[in-house]
C-alpha distance (Angstrom), angle and dihedral (degrees) to the residues before:
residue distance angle dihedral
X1 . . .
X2 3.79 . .
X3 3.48 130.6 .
X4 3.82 139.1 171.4
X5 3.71 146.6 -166.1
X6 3.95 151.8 93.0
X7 3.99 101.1 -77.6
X8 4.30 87.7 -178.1
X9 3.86 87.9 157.0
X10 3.45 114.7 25.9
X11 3.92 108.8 -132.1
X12 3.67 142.8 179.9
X13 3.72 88.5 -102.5
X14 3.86 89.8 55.9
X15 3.43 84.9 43.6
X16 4.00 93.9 60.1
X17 3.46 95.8 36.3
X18 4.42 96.1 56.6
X19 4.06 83.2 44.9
X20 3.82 87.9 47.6
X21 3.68 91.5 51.1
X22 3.75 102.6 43.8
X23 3.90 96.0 49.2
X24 3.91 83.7 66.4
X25 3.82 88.5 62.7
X26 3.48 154.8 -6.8
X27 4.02 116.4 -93.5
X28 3.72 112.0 30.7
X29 3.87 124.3 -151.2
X30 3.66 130.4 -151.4
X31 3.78 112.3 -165.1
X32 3.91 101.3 -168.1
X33 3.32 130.7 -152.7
X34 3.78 125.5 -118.6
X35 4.06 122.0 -105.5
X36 3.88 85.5 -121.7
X37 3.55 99.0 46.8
X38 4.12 87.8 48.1
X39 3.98 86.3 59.4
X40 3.28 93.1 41.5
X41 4.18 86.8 50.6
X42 3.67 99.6 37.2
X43 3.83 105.9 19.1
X44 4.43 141.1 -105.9
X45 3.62 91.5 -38.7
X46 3.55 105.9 55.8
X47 2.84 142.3 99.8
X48 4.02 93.2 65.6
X49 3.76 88.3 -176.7
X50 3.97 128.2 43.9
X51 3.64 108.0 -120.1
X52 3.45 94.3 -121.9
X53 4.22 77.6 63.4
X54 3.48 95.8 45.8
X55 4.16 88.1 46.4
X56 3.72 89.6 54.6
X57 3.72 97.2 49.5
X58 3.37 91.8 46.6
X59 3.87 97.6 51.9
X60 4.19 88.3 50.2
X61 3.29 87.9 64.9
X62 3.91 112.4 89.8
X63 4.04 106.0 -135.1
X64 3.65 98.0 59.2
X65 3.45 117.9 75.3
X66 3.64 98.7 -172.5
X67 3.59 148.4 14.8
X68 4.07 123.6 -149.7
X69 3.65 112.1 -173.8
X70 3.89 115.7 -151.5
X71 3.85 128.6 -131.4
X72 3.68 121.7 -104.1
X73 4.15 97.0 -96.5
X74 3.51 107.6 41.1
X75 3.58 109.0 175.8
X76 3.92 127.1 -179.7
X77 3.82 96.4 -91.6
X78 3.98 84.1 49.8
X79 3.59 85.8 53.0
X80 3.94 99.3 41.8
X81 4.30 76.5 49.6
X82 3.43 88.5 61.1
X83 3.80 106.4 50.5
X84 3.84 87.6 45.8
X85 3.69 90.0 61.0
X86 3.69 98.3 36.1
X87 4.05 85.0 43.8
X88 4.25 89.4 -164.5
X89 3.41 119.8 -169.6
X90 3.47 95.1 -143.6
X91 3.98 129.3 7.1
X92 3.58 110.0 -158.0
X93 3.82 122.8 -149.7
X94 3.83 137.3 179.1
X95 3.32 126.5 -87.7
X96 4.64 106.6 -83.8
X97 3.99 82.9 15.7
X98 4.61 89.4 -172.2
X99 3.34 83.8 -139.8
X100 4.49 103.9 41.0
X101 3.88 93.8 123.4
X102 3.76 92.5 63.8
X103 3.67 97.8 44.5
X104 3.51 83.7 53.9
X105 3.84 96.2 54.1
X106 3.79 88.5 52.3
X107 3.33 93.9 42.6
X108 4.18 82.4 61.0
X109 3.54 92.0 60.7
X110 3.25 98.0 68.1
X111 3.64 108.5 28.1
X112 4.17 93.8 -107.2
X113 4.18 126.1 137.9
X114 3.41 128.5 -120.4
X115 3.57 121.8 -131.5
X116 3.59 130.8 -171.4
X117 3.70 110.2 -154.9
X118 3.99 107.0 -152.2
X119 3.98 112.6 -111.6
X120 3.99 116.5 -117.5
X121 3.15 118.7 -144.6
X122 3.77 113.1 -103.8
X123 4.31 135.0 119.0
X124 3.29 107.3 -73.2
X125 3.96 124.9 -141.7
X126 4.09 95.1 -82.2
X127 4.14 92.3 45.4
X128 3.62 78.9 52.2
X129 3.72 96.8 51.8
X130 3.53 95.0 47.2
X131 4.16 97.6 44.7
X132 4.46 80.1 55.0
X133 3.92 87.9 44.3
X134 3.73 88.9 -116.3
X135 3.64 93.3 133.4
């Protein structure tokens, strides 16, 4: 089970989503993004947390199993990389993932489902930010 994203400040949606993603298997995967490609993403503020932070507080929690953090330029063929290594037999997304069709293409190499997880609705990380005057 593979799974991706920023996770700056851990939330009750991130919460549901990782418990989501490991009751469809066994071993779940975070693949984590970089603190420069967060800024990069989602601009001079972020990221709130370092990622070795963000690594940390995702491994304390007990349904992921282990926590890959990316480099700094991940492109596709970095990505495609990745899930050819990791070999997943299902990556799970959220629900309007921007970038589905590719995960689904490199979910094709290697024989894995994609599963879109629906979204709750809950503040996310930046609504956050901006209620604590962050950002």
């Amino acid at each position: 089970m593979l799974v991706g994203g920023c996770f700056d400040v851990i939330h009750y949606g991130h919460i549901h989503f990782l418990k989501q993603a490991k009751s469809l298997g066994n071993h779940l995967i975070v693949a984590l993004e970089s603190d420069k490609n967060i800024k990069r993403l989602k601009g001079a503020a972020r990221p709130i947390h370092s990622q070795n932070q963000r690594r940390e507080m995702l491994e304390s929690l007990s349904f992921v199993d282990e926590v890959i953090i990316l480099s700094d330029s991940m492109t596709d063929s970095d990505y495609l990389k990745l899930v050819l290594d990791v070999k997943p037999h299902i990556i799970a997304v959220t629900e309007k993932d921007p970038v589905l069709k590719k995960k689904k293409s490199h979910a094709a190499r290697v024989g894995a489902k994609v599963i879109e997880i629906p979204k709750i609705k809950v503040s996310s990380t930046t609504q956050i930010a901006k209620l604590l005057g962050i950002e």
